[in-house]
One Martini backbone bead per residue (centre of mass of N, CA, C, O) as a GRO file, in nm:
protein
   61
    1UNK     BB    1   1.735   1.343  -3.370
    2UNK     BB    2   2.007   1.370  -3.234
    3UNK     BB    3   2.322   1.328  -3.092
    4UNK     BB    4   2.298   1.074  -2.872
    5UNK     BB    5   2.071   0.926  -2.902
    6UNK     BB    6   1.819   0.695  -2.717
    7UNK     BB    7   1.631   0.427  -2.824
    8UNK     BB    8   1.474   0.176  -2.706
    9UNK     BB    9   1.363  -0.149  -2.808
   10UNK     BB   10   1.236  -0.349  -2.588
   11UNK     BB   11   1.398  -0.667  -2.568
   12UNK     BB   12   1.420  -0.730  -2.329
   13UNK     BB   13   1.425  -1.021  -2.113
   14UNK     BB   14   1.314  -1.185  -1.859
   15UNK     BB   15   1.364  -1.448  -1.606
   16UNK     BB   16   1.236  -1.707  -1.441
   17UNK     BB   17   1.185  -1.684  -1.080
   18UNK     BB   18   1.093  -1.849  -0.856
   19UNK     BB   19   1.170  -1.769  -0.630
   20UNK     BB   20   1.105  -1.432  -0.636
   21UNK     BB   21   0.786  -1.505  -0.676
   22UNK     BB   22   0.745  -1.590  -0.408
   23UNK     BB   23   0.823  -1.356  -0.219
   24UNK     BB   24   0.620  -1.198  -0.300
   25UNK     BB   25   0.329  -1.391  -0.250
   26UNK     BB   26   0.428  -1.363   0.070
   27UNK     BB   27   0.428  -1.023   0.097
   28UNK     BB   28   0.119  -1.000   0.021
   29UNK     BB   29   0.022  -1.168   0.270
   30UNK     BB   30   0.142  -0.971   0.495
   31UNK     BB   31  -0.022  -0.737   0.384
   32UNK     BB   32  -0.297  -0.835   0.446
   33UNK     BB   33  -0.268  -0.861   0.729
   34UNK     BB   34  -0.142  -0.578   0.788
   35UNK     BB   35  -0.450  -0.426   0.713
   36UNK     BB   36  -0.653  -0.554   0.879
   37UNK     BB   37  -0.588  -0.490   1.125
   38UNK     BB   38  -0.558  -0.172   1.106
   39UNK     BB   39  -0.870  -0.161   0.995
   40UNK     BB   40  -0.956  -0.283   1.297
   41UNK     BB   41  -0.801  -0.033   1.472
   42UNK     BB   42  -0.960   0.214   1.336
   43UNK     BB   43  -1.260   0.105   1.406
   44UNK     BB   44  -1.194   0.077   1.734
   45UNK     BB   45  -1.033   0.332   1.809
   46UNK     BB   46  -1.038   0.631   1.614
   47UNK     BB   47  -1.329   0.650   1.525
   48UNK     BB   48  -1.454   0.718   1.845
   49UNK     BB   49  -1.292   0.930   1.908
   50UNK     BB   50  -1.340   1.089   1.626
   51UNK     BB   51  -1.629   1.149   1.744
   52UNK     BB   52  -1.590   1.253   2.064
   53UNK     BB   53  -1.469   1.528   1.959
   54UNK     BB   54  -1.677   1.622   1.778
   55UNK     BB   55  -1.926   1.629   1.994
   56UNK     BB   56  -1.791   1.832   2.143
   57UNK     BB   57  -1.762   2.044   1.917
   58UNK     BB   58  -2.049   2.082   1.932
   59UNK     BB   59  -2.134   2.166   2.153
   60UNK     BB   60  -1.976   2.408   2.185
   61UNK     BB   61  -2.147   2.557   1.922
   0.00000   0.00000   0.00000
């Protein structure tokens, strides 16, 4: 290694903080509520959509 190279040692550790970590676990689970959401709205709105999209274009065909 040259001149002013620095290597961290890796030394450092955080502190447990409990409110950052509620949190985190409370983010998790708005997350996991907007996941389902979305993915019932996908199933029933953009699916059927482009299904008759799909079958519109194989009749062109």
């Amino acid at each position: 290694m040259g001149q002013g190279d620095y290597m961290p040692t890796g030394g450092h550790r955080r502190r447990y903080d409990p409110k950052q970590a509620q949190k985190i676990k409370e983010g998790g689970k708005r997350a996991e509520k907007i996941r389902q959401k979305s993915t019932q709205h996908h199933k029933e709105v953009e699916v059927p959509q482009a299904e008759e999209e799909l079958l519109k274009d194989l009749e062109n065909l």
